[in-house]
DODREN-79265 format. One line per field, with one value per residue (C-alpha): residue in three letters; x, y, z. Coordinates in Angstrom, 1 decimal, always signed. Layout:
% residues N
residuo = (ALA:...)
c1 = (X:...)
c2 = (Y:...)
c3 = (Z:...)
***
This chain:
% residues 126
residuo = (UNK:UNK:UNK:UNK:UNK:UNK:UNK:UNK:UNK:UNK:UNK:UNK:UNK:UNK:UNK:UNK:UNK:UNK:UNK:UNK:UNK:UNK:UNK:UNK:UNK:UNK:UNK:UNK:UNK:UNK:UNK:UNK:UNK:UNK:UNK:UNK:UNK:UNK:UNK:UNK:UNK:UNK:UNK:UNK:UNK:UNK:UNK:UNK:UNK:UNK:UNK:UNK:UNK:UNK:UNK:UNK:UNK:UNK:UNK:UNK:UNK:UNK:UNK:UNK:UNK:UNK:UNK:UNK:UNK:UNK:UNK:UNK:UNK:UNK:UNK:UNK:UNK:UNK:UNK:UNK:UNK:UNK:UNK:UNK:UNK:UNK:UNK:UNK:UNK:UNK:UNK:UNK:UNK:UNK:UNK:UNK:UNK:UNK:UNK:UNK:UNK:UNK:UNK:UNK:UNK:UNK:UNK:UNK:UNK:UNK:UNK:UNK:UNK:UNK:UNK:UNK:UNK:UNK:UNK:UNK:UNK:UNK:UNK:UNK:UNK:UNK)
c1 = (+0.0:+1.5:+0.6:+2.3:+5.4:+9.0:+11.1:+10.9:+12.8:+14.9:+15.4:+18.0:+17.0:+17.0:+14.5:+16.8:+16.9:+19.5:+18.9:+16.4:+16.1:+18.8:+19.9:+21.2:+19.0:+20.5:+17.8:+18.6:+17.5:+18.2:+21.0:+22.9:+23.0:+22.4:+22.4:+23.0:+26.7:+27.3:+27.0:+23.8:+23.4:+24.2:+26.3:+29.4:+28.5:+30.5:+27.8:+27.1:+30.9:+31.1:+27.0:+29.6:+32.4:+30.4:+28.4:+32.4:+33.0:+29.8:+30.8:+27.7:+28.2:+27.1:+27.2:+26.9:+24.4:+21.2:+18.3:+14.6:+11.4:+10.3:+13.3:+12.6:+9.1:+10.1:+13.0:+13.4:+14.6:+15.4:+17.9:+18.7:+21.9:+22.3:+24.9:+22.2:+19.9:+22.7:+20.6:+17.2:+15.0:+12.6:+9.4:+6.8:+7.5:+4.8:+2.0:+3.6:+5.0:+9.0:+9.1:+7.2:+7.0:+9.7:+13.0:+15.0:+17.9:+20.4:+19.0:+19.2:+23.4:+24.5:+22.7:+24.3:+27.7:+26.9:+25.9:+28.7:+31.2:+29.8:+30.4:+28.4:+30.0:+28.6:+32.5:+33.0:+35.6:+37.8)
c2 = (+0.0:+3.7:+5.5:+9.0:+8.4:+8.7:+7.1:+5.4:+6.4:+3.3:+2.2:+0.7:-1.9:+0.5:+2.8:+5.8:+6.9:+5.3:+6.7:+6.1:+3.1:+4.7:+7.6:+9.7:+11.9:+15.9:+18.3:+21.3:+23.0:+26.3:+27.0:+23.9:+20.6:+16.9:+13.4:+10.0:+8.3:+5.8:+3.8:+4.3:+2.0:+5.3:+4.4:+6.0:+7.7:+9.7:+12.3:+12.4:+13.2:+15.9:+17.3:+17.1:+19.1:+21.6:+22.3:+22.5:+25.0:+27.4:+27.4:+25.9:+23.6:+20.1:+17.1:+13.4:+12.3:+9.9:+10.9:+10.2:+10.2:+13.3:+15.2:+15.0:+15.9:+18.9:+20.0:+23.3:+21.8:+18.3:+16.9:+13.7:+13.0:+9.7:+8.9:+9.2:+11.7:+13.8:+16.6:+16.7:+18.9:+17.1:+18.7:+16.4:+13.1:+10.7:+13.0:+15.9:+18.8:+20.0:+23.6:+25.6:+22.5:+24.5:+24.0:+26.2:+28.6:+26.5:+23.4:+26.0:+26.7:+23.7:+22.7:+25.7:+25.0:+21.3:+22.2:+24.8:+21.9:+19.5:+20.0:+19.2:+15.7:+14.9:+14.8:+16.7:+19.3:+20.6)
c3 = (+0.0:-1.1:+2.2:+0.4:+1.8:+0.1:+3.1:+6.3:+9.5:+10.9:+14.6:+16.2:+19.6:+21.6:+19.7:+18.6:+15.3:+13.3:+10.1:+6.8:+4.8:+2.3:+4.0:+6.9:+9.1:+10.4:+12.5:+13.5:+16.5:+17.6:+15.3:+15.8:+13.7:+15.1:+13.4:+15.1:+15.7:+13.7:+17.3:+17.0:+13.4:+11.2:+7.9:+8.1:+4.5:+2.2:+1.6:+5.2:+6.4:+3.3:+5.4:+8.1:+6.9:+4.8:+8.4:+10.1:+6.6:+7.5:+11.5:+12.3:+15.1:+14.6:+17.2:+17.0:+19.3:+20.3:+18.4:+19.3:+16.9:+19.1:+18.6:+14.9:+15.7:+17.2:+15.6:+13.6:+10.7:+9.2:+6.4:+4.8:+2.7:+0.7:-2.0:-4.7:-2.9:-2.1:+0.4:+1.0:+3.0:+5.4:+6.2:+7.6:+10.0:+11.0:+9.5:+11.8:+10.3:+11.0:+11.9:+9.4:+7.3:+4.4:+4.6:+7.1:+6.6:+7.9:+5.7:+2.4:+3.8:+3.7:+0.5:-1.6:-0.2:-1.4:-4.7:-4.9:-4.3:-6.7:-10.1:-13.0:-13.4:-9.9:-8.8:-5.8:-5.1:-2.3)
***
């Protein structure tokens, strides 16, 4: 059954967020980014270290740490990044909407600097 959705959010045991069925979950809240260690069941991605760097790049501070479905709930803004997907805004979770349910300023940063550093070959630069 199609339910509407584009991707499902993935537990580990001990019901953190781990990450998405093909990608890697960031919120932000006030300011700062957050996304699951990779002790939590996160993939140790390319496209989610380069998130990390570009975030490191913009001196937005960004911390590895446990994640819970209700901090996504209530979280000012949400990102995936995935090999294919590369960066995508979040806006909605479990019917419930992520800030003002557009993507956030800080989402929209690190997204330019992303598709500043890719070229058009999809190779990415330093």
């Amino acid at each position: 059954v199609n339910l509407g959705y584009v991707e499902a959010l993935m537990l580990n045991d001990q019901g953190n967020v781990s990450e998405c069925t093909g990608d890697n979950v960031f919120i932000i809240h006030k300011g700062k980014i957050y996304t699951p260690p990779t002790s939590a069941g996160a993939l140790k991605g390319i496209t989610r270290q380069f998130a990390i760097d570009i975030a490191k790049e913009l001196n937005i501070e960004i911390q590895e740490t446990e994640l819970t479905r209700y901090d996504i709930w209530t979280a000012d803004e949400c990102f995936l990044t995935g090999t294919a997907a590369e960066i995508i805004p979040v806006i909605e979770l479990d019917g419930r909407v992520i800030g003002n349910g557009k993507p956030g300023s800080v989402t929209s940063k690190v997204l330019d600097l992303f598709r500043k550093k890719v070229s058009t070959d999809g190779a990415m630069i330093r």
